[in-house]
N, C-alpha and C positions, 0 to 999 in steps of 0.2 A: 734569227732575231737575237739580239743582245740579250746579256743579260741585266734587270735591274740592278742598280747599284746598292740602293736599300734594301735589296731581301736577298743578292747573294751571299754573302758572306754569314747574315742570319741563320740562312736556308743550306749551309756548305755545315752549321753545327746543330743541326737540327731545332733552330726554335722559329719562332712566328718574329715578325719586325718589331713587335710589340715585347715580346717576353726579352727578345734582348734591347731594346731601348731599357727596359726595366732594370735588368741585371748589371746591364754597362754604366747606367747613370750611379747605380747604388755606388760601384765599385769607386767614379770617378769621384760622389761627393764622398765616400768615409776616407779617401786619398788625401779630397782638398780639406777634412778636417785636422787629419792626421800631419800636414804638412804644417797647418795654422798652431796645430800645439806644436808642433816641432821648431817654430820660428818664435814662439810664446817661449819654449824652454830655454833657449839659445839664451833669450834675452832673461828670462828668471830663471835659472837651473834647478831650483825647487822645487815647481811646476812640471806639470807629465814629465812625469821624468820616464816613464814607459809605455805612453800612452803609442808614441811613433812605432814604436818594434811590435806594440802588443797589434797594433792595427795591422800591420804588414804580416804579423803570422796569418791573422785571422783571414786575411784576406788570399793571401799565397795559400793556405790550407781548405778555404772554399773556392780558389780557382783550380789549384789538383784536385781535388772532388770531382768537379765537373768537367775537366779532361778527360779524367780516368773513366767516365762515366760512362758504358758503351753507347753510340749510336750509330742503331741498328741500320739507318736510312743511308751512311756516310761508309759504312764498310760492312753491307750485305754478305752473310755468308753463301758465297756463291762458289 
């Protein structure tokens, strides 16, 4: 039988479809905000003038977190 398309790749980093619906949306709306002051600053350079990098650390530094993060289920010490 196939796999589901909605819970392999979920299921391939150990979370439920739900906990990464969660996690993925966070990531994609502080993106689309950090994109919106990026396009805000363009046009006033006064404005977030760090809001774009401050976001992208934040985010690159809580996605290596949960890389680095073992699981157990995805590389069994066997």
């Amino acid at each position: 039988m196939a796999d589901n398309p909605f819970t392999k790749h979920p299921r391939e980093i150990g979370e439920a479809y739900g906990e990464h619906l969660v996690h993925a949306s966070g990531f994609g709306f502080k993106m689309i905000g950090a994109g919106l002051a990026c396009i805000v600053h363009g046009i006033f350079p006064f404005l977030f003038v760090n809001t774009g990098s401050n976001v992208i650390r934040r985010l690159h530094g809580g996605l290596t977190k949960r890389a680095d993060a073992p699981n157990w289920e995805r590389h069994p010490i066997i």
